[in-house]
N, C-alpha and C positions, 0 to 999 in steps of 0.2 A: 287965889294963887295956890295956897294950898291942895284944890280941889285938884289943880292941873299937873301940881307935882305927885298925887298919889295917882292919877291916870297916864301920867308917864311913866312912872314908875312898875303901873301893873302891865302897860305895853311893854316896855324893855322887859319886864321877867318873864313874859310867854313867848316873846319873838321866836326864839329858838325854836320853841316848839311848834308855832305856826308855821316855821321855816321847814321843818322836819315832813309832818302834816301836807302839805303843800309838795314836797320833793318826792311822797310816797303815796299819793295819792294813784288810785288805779286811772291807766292809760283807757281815755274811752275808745269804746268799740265803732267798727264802721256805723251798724248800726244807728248809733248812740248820736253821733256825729249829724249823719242827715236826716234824725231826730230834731238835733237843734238846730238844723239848717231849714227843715221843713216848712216853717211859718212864711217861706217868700214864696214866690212863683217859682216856678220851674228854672227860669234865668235865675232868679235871684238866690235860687238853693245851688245852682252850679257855682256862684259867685263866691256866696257862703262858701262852700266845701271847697272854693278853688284858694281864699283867702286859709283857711284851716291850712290846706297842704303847703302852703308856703311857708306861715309859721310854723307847722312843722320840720321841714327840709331848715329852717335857721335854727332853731331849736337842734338838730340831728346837728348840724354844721358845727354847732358850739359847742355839742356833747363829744364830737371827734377832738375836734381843740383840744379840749381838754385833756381827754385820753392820749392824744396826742405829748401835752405836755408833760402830763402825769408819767408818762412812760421815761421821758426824759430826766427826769428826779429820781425812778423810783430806785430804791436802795437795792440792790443787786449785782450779781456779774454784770459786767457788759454783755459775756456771752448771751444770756436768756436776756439782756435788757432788747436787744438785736437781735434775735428769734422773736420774741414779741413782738417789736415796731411790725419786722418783716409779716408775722399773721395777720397781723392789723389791719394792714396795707390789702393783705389778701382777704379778709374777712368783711374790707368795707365793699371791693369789687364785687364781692359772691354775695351781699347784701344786696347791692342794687342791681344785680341781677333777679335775683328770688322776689325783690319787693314789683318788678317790672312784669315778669311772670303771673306771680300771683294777683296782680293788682290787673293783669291782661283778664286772667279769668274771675276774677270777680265780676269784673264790667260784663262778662260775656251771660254771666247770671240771670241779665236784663232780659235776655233774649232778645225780641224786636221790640223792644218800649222804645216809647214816643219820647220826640227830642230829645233831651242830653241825656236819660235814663242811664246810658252807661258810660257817659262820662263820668253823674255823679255817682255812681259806686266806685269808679275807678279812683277818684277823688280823696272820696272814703276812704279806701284801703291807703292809700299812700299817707294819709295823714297818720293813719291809725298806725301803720308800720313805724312812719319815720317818729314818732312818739314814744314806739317800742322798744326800739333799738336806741335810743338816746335815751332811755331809763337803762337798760341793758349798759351799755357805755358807764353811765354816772356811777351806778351801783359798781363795778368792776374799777374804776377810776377811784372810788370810795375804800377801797379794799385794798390799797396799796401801798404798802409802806414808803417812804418820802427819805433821801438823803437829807 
């Protein structure tokens, strides 16, 4: 019993810092991504990188949330509180614009590969962005002082 209370004990003292660790951890690259997707088939690495992008795009979803809310607290005029929302609003459009674009010519890098060759870099990129931009988000949502 003892044994279990000094190993709970040394989880609750590091959580924080695995929590930390864990939220700054670097965003992997496309790359990096259909690295670990690679070990299936061709279908099966589309699937892989298709399930990645999805968790990302909820991931990016919740990181807006937030920003979102955090805007809504943050200790300020209204004035700059309402210039903010309004960039935001404009910043997340010109995001998935650039992420659409960009993620068009990644895929086009393929050139003529076989089967889904540019789907999954397309894949890639989007995951890798929408990963980006929700660290981008946290870290700024982080930085704000709170009424």
């Amino acid at each position: 019993m003892r044994t279990m209370k000094l190993i709970c004990f040394g989880l609750t003292a590091y959580l924080p810092t695995m929590v930390l660790v864990a939220s700054t951890a670097p965003v992997a690259s496309e790359r990096a991504l259909r690295e670990e997707c690679s070990a299936f088939s061709q279908a099966g690495m589309r699937d892989c990188l298709a399930e990645k992008a999805e968790a990302s795009q909820k991931a990016l979803s919740r990181a807006e949330q937030k920003m979102a809310g955090t805007l809504s607290k943050w200790d300020e005029d209204n004035k700059y509180v309402n210039q903010a929302k309004a960039k935001f609003v404009a910043s997340n459009r010109k995001f998935a614009e650039y992420r659409k674009t960009q993620c068009e010519f990644a895929a086009s890098l393929s050139g003529g590969g076989a089967g889904s060759a540019q789907e999954v870099r397309r894949l890639a990129c989007v995951s890798e962005l929408n990963n980006r931009r929700a660290q981008q988000l946290r870290d700024a949502a982080s930085d704000l002082p709170l009424k």
